[in-house]
BAFITI-517661 format. One line per 2 residues: number of its first residue (from 1); for each residue x, y, z of N, C-alpha, C. Coordinates in pm, whole numbers. Example, Ala and Ser with C-alpha at 12.3 -4.5 7.8 and 13.67 -1.06 7.14 Angstrom:
2
1	1319 -569 780 1230 -450 780 1320 -330 780  1285 -225 708 1367 -106 714 1290 3 787
//
This chain:
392
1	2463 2159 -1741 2353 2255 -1758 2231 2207 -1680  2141 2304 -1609 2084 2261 -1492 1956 2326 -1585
3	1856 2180 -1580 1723 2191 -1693 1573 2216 -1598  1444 2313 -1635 1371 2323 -1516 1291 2309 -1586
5	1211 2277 -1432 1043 2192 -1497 1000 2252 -1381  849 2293 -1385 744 2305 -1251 779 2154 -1162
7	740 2105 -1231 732 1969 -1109 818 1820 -1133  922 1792 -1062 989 1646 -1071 903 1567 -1047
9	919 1457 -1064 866 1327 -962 978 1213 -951  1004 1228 -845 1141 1134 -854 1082 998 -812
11	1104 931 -940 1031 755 -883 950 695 -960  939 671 -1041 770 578 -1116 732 482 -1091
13	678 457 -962 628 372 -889 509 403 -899  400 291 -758 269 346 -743 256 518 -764
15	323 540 -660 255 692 -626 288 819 -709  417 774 -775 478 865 -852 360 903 -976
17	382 791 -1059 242 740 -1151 143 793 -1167  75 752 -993 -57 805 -965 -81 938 -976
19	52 1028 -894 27 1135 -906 50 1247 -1068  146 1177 -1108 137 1216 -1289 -19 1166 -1370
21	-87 1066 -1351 -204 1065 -1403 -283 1129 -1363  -335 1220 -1228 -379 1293 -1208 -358 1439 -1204
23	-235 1494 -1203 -212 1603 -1282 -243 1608 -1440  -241 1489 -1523 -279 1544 -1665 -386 1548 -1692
25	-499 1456 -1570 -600 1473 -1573 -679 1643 -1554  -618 1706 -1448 -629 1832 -1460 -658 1890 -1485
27	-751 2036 -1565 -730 2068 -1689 -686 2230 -1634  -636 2266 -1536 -509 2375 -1450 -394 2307 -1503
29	-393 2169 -1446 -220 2184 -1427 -173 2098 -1515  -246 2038 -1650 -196 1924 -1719 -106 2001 -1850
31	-69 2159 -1844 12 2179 -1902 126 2258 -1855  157 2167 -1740 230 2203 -1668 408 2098 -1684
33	527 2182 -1716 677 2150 -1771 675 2004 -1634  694 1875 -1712 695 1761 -1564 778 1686 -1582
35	873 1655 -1498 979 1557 -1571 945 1432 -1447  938 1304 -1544 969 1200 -1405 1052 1117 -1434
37	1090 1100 -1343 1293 1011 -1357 1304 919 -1234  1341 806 -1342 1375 618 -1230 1499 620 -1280
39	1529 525 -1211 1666 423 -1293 1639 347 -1306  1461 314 -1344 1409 175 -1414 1311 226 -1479
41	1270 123 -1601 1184 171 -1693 1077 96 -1634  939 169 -1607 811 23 -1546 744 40 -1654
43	796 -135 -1697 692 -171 -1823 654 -330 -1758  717 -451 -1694 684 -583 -1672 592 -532 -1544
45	507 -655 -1553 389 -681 -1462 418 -729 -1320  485 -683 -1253 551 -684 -1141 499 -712 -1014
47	380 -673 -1021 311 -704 -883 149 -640 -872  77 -683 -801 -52 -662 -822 -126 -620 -721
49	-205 -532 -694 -295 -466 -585 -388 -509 -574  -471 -568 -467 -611 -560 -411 -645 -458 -298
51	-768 -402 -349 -826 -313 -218 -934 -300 -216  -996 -231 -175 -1190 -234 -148 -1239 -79 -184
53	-1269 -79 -231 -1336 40 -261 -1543 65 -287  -1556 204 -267 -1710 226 -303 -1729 303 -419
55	-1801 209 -516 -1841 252 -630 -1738 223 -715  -1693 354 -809 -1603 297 -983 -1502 384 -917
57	-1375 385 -933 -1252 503 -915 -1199 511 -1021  -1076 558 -1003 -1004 617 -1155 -996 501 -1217
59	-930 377 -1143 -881 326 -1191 -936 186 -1265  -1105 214 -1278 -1213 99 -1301 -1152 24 -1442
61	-1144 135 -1564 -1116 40 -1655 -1007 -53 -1669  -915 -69 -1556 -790 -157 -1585 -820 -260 -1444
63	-904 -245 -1443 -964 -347 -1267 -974 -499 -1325  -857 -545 -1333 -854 -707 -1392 -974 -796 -1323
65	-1011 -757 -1176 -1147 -857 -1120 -1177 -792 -1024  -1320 -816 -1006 -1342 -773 -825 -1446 -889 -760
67	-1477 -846 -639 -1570 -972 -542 -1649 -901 -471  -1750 -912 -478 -1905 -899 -370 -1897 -979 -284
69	-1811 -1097 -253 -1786 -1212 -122 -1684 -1230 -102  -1686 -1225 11 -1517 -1276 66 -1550 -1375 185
71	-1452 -1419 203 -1427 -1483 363 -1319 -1488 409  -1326 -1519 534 -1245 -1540 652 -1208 -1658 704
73	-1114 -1673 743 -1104 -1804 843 -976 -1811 916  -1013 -1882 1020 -894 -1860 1152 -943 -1999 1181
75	-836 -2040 1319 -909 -2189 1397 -1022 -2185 1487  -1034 -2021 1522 -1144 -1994 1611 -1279 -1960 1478
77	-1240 -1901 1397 -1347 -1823 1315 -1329 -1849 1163  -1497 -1869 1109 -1450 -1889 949 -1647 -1793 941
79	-1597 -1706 827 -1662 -1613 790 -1691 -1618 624  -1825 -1620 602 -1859 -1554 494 -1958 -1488 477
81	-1903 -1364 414 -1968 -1246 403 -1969 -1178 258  -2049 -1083 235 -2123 -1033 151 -2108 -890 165
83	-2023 -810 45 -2002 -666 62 -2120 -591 -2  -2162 -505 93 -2280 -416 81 -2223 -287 -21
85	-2149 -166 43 -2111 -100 -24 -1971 -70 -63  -1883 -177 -35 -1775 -219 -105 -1785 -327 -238
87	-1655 -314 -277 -1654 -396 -402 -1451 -420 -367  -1412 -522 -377 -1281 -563 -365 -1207 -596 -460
89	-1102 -543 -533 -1077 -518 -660 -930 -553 -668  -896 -584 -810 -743 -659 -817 -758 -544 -901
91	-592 -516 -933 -563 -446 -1033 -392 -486 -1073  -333 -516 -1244 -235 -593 -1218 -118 -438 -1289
93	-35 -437 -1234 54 -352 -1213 89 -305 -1373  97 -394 -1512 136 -374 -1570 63 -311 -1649
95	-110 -324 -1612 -198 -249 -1688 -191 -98 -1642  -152 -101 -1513 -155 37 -1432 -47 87 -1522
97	65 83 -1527 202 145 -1607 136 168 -1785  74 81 -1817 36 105 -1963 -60 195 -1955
99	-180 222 -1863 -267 286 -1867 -231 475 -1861  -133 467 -1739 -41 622 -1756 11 616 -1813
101	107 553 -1833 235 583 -1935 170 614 -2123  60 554 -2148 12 561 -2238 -37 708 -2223
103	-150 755 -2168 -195 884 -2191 -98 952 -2160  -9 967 -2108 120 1079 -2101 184 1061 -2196
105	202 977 -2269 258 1024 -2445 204 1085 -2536  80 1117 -2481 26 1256 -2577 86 1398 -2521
107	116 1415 -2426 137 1507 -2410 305 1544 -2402  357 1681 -2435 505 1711 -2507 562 1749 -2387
109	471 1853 -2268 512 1880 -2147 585 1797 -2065  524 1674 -2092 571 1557 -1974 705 1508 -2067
111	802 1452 -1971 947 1432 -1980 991 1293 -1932  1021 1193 -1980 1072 1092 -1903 1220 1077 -1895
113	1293 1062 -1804 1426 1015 -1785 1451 886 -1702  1549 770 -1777 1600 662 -1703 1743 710 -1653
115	1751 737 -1504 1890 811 -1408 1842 763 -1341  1998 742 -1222 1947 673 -1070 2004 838 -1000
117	1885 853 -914 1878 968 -844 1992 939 -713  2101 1063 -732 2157 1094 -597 2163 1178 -519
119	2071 1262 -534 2069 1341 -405 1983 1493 -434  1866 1541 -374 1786 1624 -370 1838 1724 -220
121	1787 1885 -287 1814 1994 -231 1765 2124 -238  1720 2210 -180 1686 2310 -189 1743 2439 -246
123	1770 2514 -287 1873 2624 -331 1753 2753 -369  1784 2914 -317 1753 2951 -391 1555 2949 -420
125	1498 2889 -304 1329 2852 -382 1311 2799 -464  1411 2702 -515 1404 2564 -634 1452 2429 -526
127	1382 2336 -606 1421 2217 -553 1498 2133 -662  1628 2127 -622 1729 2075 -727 1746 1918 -703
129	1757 1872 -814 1745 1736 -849 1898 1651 -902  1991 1570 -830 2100 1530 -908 2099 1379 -971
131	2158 1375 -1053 2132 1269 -1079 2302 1210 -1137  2298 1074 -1174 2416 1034 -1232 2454 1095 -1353
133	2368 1151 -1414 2394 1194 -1589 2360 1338 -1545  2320 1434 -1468 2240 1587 -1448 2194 1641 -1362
135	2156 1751 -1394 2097 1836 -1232 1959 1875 -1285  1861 1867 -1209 1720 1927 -1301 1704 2020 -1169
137	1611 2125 -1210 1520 2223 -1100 1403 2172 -1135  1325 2205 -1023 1201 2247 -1049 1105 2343 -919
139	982 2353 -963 914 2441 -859 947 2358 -682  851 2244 -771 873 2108 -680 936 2021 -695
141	998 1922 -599 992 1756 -631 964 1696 -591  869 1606 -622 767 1481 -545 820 1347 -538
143	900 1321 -451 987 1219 -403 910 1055 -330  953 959 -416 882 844 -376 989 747 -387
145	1134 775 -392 1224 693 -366 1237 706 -211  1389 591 -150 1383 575 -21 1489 685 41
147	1543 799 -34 1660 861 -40 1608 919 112  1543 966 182 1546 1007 308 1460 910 408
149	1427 821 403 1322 707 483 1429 741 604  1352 718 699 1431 726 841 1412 592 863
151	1569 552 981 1608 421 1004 1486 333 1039  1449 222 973 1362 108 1047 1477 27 1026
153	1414 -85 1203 1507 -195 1249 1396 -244 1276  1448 -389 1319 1349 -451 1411 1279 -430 1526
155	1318 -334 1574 1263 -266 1710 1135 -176 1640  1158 -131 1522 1020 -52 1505 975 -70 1365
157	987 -181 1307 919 -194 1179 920 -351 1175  772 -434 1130 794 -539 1034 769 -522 907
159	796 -581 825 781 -672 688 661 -702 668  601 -646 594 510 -731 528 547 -810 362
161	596 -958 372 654 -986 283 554 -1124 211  525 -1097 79 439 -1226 49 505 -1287 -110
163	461 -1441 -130 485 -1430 -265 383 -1517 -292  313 -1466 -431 218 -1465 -443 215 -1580 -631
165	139 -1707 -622 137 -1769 -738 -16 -1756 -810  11 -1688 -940 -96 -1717 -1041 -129 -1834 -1084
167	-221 -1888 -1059 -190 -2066 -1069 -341 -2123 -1170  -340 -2220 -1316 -408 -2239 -1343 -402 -2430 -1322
169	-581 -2443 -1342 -605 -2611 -1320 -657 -2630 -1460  -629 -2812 -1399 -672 -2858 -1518 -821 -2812 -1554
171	-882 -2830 -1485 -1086 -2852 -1471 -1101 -2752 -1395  -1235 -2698 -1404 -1348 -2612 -1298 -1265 -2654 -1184
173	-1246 -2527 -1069 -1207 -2552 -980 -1264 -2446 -858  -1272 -2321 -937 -1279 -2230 -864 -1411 -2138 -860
175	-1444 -2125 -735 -1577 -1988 -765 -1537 -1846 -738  -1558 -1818 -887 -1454 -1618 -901 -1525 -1555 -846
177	-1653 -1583 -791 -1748 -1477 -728 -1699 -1480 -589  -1644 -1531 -505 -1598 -1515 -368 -1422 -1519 -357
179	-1382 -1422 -286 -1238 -1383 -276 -1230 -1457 -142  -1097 -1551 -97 -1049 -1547 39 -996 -1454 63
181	-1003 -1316 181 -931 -1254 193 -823 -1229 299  -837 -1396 437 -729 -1413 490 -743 -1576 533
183	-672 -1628 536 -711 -1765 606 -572 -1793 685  -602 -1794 816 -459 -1818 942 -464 -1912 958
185	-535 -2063 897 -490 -2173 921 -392 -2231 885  -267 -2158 923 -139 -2192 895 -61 -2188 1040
187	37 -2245 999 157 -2273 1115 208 -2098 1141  229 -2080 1266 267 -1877 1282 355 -1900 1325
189	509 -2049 1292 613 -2017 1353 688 -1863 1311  692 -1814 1200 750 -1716 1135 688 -1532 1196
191	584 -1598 1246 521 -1465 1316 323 -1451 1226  301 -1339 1169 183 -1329 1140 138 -1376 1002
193	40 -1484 987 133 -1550 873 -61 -1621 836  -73 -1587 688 -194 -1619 647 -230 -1592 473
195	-333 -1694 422 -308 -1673 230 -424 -1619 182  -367 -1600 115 -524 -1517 25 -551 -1635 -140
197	-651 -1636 -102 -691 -1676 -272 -795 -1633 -303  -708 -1548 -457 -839 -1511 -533 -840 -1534 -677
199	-1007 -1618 -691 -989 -1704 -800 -1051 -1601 -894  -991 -1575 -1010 -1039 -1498 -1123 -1135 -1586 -1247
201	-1124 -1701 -1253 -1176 -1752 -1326 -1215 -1914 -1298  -1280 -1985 -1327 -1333 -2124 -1303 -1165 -2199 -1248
203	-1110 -2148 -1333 -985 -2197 -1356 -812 -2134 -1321  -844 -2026 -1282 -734 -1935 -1241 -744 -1877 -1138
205	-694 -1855 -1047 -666 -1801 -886 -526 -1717 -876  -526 -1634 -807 -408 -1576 -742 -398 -1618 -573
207	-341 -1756 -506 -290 -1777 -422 -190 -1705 -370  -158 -1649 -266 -42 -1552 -161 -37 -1598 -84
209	85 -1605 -10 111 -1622 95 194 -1516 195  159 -1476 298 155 -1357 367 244 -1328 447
211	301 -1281 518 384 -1292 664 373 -1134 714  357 -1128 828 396 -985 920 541 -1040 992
213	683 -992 957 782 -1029 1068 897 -956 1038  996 -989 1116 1084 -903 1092 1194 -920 987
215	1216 -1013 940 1255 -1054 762 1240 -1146 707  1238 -1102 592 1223 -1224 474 1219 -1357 507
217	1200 -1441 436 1256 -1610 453 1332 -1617 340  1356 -1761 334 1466 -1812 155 1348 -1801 79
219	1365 -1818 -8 1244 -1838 -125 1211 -1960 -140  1296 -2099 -86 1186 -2213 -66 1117 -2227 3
221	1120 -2155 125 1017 -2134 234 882 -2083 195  850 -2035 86 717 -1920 37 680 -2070 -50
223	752 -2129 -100 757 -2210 -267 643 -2319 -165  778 -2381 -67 712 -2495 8 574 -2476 38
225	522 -2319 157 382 -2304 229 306 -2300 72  382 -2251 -28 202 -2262 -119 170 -2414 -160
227	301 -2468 -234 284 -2580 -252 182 -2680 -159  202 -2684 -10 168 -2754 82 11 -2700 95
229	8 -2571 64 -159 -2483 93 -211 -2531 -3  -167 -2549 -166 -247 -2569 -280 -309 -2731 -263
231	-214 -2806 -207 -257 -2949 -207 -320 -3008 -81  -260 -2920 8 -392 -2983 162 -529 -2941 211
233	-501 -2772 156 -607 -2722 194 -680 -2671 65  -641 -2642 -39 -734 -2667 -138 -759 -2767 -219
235	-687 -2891 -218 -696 -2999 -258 -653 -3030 -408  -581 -2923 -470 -580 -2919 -594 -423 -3008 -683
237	-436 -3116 -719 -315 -3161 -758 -259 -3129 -915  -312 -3124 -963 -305 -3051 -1111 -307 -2907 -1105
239	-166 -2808 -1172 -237 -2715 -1193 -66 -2677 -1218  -85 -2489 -1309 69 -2482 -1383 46 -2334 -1330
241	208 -2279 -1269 207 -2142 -1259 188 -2088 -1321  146 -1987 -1360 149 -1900 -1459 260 -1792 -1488
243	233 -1738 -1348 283 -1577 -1278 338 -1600 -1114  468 -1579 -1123 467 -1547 -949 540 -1407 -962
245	515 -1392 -837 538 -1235 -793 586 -1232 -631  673 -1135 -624 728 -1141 -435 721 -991 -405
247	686 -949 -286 696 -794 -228 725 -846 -85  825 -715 -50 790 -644 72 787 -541 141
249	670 -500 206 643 -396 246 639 -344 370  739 -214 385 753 -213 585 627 -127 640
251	611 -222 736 469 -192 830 570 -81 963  603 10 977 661 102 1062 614 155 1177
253	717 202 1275 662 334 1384 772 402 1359  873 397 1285 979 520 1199 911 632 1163
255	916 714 1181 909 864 1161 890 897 1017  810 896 895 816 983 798 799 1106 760
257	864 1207 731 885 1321 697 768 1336 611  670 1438 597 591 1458 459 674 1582 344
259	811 1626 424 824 1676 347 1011 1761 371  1116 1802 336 1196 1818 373 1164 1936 456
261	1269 1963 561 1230 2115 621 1299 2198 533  1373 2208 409 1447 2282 358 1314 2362 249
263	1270 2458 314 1185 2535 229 1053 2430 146  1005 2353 253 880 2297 174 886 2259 46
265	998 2221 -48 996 2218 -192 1001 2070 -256  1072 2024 -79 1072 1881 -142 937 1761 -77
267	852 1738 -158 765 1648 -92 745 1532 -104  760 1427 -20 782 1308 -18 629 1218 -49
269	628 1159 -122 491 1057 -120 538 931 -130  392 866 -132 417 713 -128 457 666 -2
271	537 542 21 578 479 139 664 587 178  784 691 92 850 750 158 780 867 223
273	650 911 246 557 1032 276 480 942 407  507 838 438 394 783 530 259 767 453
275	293 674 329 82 700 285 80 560 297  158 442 347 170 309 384 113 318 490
277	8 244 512 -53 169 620 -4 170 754  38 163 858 173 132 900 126 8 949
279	-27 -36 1021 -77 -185 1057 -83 -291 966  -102 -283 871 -134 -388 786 -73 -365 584
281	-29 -241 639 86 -218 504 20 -188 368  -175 -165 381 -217 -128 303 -168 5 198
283	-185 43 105 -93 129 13 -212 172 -97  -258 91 -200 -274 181 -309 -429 271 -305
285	-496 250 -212 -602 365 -176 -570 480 -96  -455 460 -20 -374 567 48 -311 683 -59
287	-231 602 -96 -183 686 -238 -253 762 -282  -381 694 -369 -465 736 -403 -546 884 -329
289	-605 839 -248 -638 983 -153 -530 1056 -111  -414 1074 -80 -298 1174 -70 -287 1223 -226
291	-277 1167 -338 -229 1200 -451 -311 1316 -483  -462 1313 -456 -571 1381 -486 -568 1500 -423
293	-549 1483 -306 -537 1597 -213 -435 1671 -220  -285 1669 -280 -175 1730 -317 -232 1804 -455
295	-304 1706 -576 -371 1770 -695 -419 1888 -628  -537 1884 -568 -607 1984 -506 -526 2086 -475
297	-438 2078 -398 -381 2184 -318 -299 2247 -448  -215 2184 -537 -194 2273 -642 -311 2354 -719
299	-385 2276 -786 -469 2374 -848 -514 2523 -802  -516 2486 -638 -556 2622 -610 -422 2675 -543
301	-303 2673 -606 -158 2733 -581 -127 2728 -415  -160 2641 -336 -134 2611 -211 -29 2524 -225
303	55 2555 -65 125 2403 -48 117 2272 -87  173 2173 -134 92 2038 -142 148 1933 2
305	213 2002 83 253 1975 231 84 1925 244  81 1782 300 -37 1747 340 -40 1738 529
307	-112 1810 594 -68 1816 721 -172 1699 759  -207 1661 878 -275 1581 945 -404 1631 1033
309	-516 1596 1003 -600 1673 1077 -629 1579 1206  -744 1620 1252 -772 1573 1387 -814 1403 1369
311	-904 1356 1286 -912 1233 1238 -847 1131 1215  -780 1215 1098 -613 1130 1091 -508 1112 1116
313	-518 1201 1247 -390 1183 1383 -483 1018 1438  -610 1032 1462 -674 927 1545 -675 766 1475
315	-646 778 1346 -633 679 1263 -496 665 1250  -407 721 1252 -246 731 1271 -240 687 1401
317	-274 654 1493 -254 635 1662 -314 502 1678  -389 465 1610 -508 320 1591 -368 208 1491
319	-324 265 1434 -203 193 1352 -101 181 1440  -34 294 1479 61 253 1529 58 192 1667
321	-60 196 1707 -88 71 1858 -84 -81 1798  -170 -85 1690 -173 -181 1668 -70 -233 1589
323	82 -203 1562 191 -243 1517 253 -219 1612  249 -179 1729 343 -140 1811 287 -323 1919
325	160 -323 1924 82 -463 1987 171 -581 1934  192 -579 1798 246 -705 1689 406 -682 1721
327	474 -611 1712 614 -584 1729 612 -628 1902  562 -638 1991 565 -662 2127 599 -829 2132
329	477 -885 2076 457 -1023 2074 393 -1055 2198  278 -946 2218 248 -996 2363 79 -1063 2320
331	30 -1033 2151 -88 -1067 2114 -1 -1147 1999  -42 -1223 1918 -35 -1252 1779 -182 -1242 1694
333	-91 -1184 1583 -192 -1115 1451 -290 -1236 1412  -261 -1347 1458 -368 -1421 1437 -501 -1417 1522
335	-472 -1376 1646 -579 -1368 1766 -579 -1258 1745  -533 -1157 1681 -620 -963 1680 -710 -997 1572
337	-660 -1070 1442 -761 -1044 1327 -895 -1137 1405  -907 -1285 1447 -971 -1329 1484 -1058 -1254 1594
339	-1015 -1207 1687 -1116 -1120 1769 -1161 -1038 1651  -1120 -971 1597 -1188 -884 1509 -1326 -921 1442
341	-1302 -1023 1352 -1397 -1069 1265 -1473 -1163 1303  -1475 -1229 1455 -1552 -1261 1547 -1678 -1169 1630
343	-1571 -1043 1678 -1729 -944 1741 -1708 -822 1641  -1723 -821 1538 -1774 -725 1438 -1810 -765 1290
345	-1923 -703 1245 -1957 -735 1145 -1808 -699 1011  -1779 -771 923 -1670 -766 876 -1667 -605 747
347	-1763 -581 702 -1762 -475 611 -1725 -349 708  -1740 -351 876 -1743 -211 938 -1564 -273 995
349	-1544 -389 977 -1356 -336 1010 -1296 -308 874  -1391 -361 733 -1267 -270 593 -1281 -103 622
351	-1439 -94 682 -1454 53 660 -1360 129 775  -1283 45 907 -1213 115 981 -1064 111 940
353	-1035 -22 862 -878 -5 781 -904 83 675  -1008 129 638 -1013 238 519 -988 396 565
355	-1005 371 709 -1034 533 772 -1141 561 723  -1211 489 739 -1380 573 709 -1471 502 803
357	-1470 449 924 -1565 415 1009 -1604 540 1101  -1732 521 1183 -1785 615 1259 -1741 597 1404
359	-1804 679 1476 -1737 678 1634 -1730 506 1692  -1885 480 1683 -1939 376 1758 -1878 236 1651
361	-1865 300 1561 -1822 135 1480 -1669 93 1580  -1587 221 1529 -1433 226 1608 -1469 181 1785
363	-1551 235 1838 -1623 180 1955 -1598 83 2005  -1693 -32 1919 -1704 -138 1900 -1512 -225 1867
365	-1495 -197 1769 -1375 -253 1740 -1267 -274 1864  -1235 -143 1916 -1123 -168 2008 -1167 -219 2135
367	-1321 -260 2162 -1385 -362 2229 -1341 -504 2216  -1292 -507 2073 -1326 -657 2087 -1213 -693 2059
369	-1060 -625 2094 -961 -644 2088 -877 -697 2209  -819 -741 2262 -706 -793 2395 -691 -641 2467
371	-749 -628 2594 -778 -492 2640 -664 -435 2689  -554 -492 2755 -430 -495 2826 -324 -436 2727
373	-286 -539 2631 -195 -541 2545 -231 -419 2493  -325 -367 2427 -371 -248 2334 -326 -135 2412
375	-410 -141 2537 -435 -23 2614 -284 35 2651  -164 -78 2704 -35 13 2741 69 23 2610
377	22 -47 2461 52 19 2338 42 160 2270  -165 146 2322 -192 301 2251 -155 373 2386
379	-144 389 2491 -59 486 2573 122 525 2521  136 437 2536 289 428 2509 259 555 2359
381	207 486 2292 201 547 2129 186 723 2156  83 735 2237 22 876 2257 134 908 2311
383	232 870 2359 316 987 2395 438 981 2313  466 903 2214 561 871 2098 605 993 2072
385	765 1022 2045 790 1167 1958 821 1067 1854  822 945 1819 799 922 1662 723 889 1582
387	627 1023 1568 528 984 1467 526 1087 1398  448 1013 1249 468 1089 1153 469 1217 1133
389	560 1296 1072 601 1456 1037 503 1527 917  406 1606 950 340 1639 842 435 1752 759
391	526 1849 858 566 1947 775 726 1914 794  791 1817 836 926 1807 774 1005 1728 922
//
């Protein structure tokens, strides 16, 4: 028996999530029939987001920490700086899942199912849903599994793969008011390769360790660089994991679909929609602004097909040069970030990885980048037939 809802969401991930907390937020579409279906339940604390944002967002009350300072450092460059109208914010995955998953148990509309999804289709002006146990309809389905990702290889995607230790000391160790937010004084046999530490408390830090490449390592390879980072370069010999955590995330020039061509019904978000970064693999402010803008477009009974305007073709073309530069190996990500945060003030390159810089900031930036390498990338790029698909 084939069961219907206005809207699937196949996936409860970031984006799936995101976009169910903002439909109930709603007050059009939060009584609207919604079913969302994994073949995992997200309840463990799995992994954790940092991003920069201006002002409070949805997601302020579950914002485990943020930083007004950060720094930088490379062998050419070490930076500290002071965010004007950013604020840089952790948020830990498991509060995010409790925070939706909680307010969606008030409501009777919303539906959860644990099924592993096999296969989505159009029929008819419904978008049909199969699964191992059923078939669901609905108006829509908002797809954030990998069931249609087009092929990445090594020829057109790296990895962004890190693992990341919650680590407490014995004694005062740490100042929570300043975030590291890259330090490349590391060995780049592995390719683009740099840690973050951010200390939450006198006594607690979230150390990462980073890589841009084309796969994974073993897992003593991540164990060893922190180990070796915690004791040479932060000097710290005492101290007990708490929490570790591993991701990886593909940085692409693969083609994402925003949406099937089979009658617009099926729409892809998240990494499978292209709302991933494709340079630097950024994600949960992407989400975030696509999720909003699909809200939108329902409320007022439009498509939620998000097409690409003139801007964000130009910010889509700025990515994929600059992953297409890193996949070459004719620059390393250590000498792009370093030119970077060498001739530009550092708050106007978050505001250009945010897509929100002005002409002359962007200006400036691809000034102070390796002029050669860029220049027969973003050519090459401009004439790419693989870039992202707004309508299918």
């Amino acid at each position: 028996m084939e069961l219907e809802y206005d809207y699937i969401i196949a996936g409860s991930g970031l984006a799936g999530l995101s976009l169910l907390h903002r439909l109930l937020l709603n007050k059009e579409l939060r009584s609207k029939k919604i079913l969302v279906i994994d073949k995992l339940k997200k309840e463990d604390n799995d992994k954790t987001w940092c991003f920069w944002e201006k002002g409070e967002g949805l997601f302020e009350p579950i914002v485990h920490h943020q930083w007004k300072t950060l720094q930088f450092f490379s062998p050419e460059v070490s930076k500290t700086f002071e965010l004007k109208k950013y604020k840089y914010k952790m948020i830990h995955a498991g509060d995010f899942y409790s925070l939706v998953l909680g307010h969606a148990s008030s409501f009777e509309n919303v539906t959860f199912k644990t099924e592993a999804i096999l296969d989505m289709e159009v029929k008819d002006r419904k978008a049909i849903l199969e699964t191992d146990q059923g078939q669901y309809s609905g108006q829509y389905i908002f797809n954030s599994t990998g069931l249609f990702n087009p092929e990445m290889n090594t020829q057109n995607t790296l990895l962004q793969h890190f693992m990341g230790w919650y680590i407490k000391t014995d004694t005062p160790f740490f100042n929570p008011e300043i975030g590291t937010l890259m330090d490349f004084r590391l060995d780049q046999e592995h390719g683009t390769t740099f840690m973050y530490v951010l200390p939450t408390s006198a006594r607690e830090a979230l150390v990462e360790y980073t890589l841009f490449s084309e796969s994974i390592l073993d897992e003593e390879n991540y164990q060893k660089a922190l180990k070796a980072y915690i004791d040479k370069a932060l000097k710290i010999k005492k101290y007990e994991i708490v929490h570790e955590e591993f991701g990886a995330i593909p940085m692409s020039l693969a083609k994402f679909s925003r949406s099937l061509k089979e009658g617009g019904r099926i729409i892809n978000i998240g990494t499978a929609g292209g709302f991933t970064k494709a340079s630097t693999g950024y994600t949960f402010q992407f989400v975030q602004k696509n999720v909003f803008e699909i809200v939108k477009q329902l409320k007022i009974n439009q498509s939620p097909i998000l097409g690409l305007n003139w801007k964000s073709s130009v910010y889509a073309w700025y990515d994929r040069t600059l992953l297409d530069v890193l996949l070459s190996k004719k620059v390393t990500g250590r000498d792009i970030f370093s030119s970077l945060f060498k001739g530009n003030d550092p708050e106007k390159i978050l505001s250009f990885l945010d897509n929100d810089s002005t002409f002359w900031e962007e200006f400036k930036i691809r000034n102070s980048v390796p002029l050669l390498p860029f220049m027969f990338s973003g050519i090459r790029q401009l004439f790419s037939k693989n870039n992202v698909n707004p309508k299918g």
